[in-house]
C-alpha positions as CSV (number, residue, x, y, z in Angstrom):
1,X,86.4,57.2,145.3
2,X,86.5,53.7,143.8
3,X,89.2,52.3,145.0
4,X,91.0,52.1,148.7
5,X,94.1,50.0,149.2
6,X,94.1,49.2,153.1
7,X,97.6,47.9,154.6
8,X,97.6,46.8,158.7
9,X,101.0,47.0,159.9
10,X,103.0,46.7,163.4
11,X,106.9,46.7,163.8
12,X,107.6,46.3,160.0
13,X,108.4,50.3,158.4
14,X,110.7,48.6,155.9
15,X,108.2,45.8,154.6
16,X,105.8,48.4,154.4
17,X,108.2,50.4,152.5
18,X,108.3,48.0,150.0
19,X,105.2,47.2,149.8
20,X,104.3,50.4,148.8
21,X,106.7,51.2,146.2
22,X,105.1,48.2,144.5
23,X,101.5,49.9,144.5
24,X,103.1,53.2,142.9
25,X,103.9,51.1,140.3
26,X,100.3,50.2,139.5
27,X,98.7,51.2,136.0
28,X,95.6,52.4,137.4
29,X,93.2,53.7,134.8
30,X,90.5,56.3,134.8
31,X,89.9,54.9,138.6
32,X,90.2,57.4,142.0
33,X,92.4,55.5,144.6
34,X,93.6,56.2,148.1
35,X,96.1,54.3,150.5
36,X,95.4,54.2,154.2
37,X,97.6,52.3,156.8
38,X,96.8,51.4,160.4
39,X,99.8,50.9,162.3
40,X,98.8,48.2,165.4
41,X,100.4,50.3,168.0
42,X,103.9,49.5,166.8
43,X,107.3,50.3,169.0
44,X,109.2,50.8,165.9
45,X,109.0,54.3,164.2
46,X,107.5,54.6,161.2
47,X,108.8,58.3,160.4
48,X,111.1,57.5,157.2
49,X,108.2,55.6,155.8
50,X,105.9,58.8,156.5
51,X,108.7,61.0,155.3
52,X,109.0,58.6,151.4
53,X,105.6,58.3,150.8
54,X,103.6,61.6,151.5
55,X,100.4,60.4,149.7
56,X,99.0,57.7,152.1
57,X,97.0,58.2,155.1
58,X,98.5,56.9,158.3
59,X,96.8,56.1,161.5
60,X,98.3,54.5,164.7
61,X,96.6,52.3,167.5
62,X,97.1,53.4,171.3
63,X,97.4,49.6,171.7
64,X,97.4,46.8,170.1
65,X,94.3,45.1,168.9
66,X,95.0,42.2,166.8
67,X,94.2,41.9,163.0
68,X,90.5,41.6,163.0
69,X,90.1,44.7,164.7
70,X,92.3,46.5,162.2
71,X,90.9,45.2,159.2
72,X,87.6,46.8,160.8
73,X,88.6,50.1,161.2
74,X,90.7,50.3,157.9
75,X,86.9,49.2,156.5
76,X,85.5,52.3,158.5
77,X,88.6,54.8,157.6
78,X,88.4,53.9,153.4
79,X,86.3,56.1,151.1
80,X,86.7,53.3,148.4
81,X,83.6,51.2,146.8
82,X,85.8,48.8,146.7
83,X,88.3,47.9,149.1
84,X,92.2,46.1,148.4
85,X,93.8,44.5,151.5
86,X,97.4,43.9,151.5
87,X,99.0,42.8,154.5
88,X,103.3,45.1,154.6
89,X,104.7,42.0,153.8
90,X,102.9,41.5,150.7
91,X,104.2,43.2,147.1
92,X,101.0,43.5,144.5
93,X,102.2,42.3,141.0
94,X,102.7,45.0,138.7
95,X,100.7,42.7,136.5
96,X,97.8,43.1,138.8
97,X,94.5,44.9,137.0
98,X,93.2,47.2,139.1
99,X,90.7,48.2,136.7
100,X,89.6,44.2,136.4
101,X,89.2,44.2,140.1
102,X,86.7,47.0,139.7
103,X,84.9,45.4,136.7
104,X,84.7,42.0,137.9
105,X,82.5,43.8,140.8
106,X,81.2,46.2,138.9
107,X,79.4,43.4,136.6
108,X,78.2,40.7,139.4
109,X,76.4,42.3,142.1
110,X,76.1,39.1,144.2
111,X,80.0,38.9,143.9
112,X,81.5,39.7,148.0
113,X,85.1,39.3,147.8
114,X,87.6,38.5,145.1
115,X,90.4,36.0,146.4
116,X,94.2,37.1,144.9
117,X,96.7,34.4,143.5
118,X,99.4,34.5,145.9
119,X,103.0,33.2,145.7
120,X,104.7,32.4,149.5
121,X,108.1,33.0,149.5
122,X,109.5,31.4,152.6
123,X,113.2,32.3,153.6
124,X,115.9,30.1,155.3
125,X,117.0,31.4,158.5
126,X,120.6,33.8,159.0
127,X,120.5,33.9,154.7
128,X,118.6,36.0,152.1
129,X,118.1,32.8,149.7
130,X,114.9,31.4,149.2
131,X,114.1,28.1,150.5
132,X,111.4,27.4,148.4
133,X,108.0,29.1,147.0
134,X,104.4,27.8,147.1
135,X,101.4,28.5,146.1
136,X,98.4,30.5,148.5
137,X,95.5,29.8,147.3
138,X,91.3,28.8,148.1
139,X,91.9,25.2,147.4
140,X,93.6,22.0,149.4
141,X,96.3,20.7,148.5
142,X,94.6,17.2,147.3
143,X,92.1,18.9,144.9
144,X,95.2,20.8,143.2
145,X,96.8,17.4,143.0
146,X,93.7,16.0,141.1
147,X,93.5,19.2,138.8
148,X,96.5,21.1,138.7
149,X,94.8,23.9,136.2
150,X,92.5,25.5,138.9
151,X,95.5,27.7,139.6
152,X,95.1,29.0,136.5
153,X,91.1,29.6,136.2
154,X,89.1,31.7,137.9
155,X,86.6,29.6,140.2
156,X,83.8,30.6,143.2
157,X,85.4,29.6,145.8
158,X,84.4,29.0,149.9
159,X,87.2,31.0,151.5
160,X,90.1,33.3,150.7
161,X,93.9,33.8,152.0
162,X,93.7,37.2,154.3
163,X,97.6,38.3,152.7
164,X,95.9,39.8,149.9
165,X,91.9,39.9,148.6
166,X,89.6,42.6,148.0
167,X,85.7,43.2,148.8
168,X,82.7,45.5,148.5
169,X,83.1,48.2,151.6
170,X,79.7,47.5,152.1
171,X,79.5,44.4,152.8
172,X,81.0,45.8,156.6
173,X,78.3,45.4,158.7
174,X,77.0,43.8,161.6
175,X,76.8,40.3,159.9
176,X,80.3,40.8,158.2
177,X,83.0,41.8,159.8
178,X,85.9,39.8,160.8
179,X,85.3,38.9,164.3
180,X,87.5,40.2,167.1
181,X,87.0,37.1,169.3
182,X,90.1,35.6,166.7
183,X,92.5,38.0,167.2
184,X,94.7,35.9,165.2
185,X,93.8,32.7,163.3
186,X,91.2,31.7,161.5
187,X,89.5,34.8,160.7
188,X,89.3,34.7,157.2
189,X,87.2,31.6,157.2
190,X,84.8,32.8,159.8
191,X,84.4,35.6,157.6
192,X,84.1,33.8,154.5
193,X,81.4,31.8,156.0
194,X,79.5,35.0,156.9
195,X,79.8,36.6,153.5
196,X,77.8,33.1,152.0
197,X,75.7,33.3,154.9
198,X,74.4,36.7,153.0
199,X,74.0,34.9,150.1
200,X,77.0,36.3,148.5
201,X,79.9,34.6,147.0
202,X,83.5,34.7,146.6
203,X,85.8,34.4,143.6
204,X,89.5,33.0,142.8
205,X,90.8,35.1,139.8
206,X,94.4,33.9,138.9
207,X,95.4,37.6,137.2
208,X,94.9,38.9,140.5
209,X,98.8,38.0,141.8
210,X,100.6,39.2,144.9
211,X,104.1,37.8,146.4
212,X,103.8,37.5,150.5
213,X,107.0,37.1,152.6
214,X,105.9,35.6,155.9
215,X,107.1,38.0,158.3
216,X,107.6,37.3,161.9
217,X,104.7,36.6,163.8
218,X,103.9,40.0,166.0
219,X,101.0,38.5,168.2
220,X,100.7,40.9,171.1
221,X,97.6,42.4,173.5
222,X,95.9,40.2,176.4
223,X,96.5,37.7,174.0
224,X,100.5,37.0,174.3
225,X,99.8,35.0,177.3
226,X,98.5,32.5,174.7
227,X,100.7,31.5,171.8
228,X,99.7,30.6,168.2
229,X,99.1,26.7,169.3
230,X,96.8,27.9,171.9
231,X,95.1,29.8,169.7
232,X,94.7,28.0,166.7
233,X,92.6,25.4,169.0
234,X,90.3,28.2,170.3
235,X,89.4,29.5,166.7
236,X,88.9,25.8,165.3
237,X,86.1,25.8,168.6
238,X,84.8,28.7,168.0
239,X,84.8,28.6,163.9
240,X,82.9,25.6,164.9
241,X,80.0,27.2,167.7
242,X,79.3,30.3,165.5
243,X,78.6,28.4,161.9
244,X,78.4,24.3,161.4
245,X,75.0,22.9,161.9
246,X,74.4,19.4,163.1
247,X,77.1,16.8,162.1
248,X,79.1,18.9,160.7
249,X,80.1,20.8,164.1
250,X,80.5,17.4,165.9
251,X,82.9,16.3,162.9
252,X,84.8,19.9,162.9
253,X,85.2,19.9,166.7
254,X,86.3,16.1,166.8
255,X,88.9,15.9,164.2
256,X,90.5,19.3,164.6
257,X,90.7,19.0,169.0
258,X,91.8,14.9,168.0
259,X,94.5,16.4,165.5
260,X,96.5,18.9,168.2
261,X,96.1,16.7,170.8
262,X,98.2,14.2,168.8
263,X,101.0,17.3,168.3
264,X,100.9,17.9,171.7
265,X,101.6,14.5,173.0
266,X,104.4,14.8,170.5
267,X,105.7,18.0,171.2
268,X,104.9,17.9,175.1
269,X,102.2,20.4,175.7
270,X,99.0,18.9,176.9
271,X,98.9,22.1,178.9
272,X,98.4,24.5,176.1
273,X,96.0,21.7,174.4
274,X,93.9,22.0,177.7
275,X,94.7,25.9,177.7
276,X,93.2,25.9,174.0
277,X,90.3,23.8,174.3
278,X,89.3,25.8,178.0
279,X,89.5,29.4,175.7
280,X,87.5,27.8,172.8
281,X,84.4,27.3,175.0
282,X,84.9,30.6,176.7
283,X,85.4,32.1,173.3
284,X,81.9,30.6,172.2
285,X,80.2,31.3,175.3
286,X,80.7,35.2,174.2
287,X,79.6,34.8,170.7
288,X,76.6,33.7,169.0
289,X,75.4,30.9,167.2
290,X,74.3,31.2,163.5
291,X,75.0,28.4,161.5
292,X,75.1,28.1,157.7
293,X,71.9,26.8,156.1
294,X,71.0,24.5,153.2
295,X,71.9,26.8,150.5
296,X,75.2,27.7,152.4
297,X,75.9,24.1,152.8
298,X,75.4,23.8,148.7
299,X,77.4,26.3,148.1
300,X,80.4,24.9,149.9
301,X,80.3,21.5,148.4
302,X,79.9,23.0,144.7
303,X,82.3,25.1,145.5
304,X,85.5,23.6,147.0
305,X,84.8,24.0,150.4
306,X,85.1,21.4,153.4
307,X,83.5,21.6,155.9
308,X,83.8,18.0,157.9
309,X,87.2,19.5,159.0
């Protein structure tokens, strides 16, 4: 088997729906593939889905885990030597290679994950017309201002948007695999920094394209008690304990803890900043430290990362 498409899901049958019709549409040459979905314990039924498309391999949660976990065990479940993640409310392009995914791996060995090109299409509320479209992609916003073209050329890169990528299966294993402490936020960049830890690197191609429609948010578990806000100020923490060395953790910590509090003065919840920072450190107190080293570092600055904040 060479390739395995692997689609988390939870209360969204008729994203997934669609999402799926746009893989059958996929030229996919001379390549084995398989399409496995792990449904986050979802109150919604799935059945009509199930009953449409017969081919794909479904598998349900007893509960709900959060996104890191499922990524895992759709990594454990594929067959694939390479591995496609598509969130449901993502459609591939129909102008997406499969078979230059598979090369592009095939022919650089220290290559760990490919990083898609993806288009955002956000919706106003109570209408079905677009508000606006923007880009998804490995870079800030102030170095596509100073070169517009790196949209359009395929780059290293030091992280990836979680929507859509793919990766070697085997690069799942003790050292990467998206963390479960995150349950939601920042786990893409945690993992990115553990795939460069390896000494492995990570790559923007722009033919790789995908369309994402931000779906509701369906945060559930232990962690509903603690809402995105909340949460987003853990992971910064935590992001933080597990991989900066030196200055650059101070730096990280500061700016990012200095930046919410200033939206929760101006939004009224101090609380939730307190809440955050107090699940950070308890966060970090169950993980463990490794933090990039000097080649790591290098690799980040040569290769549009930040890592100051």
């Amino acid at each position: 088997m060479e390739i395995s498409f692997l689609i988390p899901t939870r209360n969204r049958p008729e994203n997934l729906k669609k999402n799926l019709l746009y893989l059958s549409k996929l030229n996919i040459q001379n390549l084995h593939s398989e399409i496995i979905v792990l449904d986050d314990c979802s109150e919604l039924s799935y059945a009509s889905v199930l009953l449409e498309f017969k081919n794909i391999q479904y598998f349900k949660n007893s509960k709900p885990l959060g996104i890191s976990y499922v990524r895992n065990q759709l990594a454990k479940y594929a067959k694939g030597k390479y591995l496609i993640f598509l969130d449901d409310d993502v459609l591939i392009s129909e102008k997406t290679s499969i078979n230059l995914i598979y090369d592009v791996f095939e022919n650089d060995s220290s290559l760990g994950l490919v990083s898609f090109n993806i288009s955002a299409h956000i919706k106003k509320k109570s209408t079905s017309e677009n508000l606006f479209v923007f880009k998804q992609l490995p870079f800030k916003r102030y170095q596509l201002f100073f070169n517009p073209e790196l949209k359009h050329k395929v780059n290293y890169v030091s992280y990836f948007i979680g929507a859509a990528f793919a990766c070697r299966r085997d690069i799942f294993n003790n050292e990467i695999i998206f963390d479960e402490l995150f349950y939601w936020g920042n786990e893409e960049i945690d993992f990115s920094y553990n795939i460069i830890k390896n000494n492995l690197k990570i790559l923007y191609h722009p033919e790789c394209k995908a369309d994402h429609y931000p779906a509701q948010s369906v945060i559930q578990s232990e962690f509903q008690k603690f809402n995105p806000f909340i949460l987003f100020i853990s992971n910064r923490i935590l992001t933080a304990y597990k991989s900066l060395p030196g200055v650059y953790f101070f730096s990280y910590i500061f700016i990012w803890t200095a930046y919410y509090f200033l939206i929760s003065l101006k939004t009224f919840r101090m609380l939730d900043w307190l809440k955050g920072i107090n699940l950070g450190i308890s966060k970090s107190k169950k993980s463990s430290r490794r933090p990039l080293g000097k080649l790591g570092i290098e690799y980040l600055k040569n290769n549009y990362g930040r890592i100051l904040f």
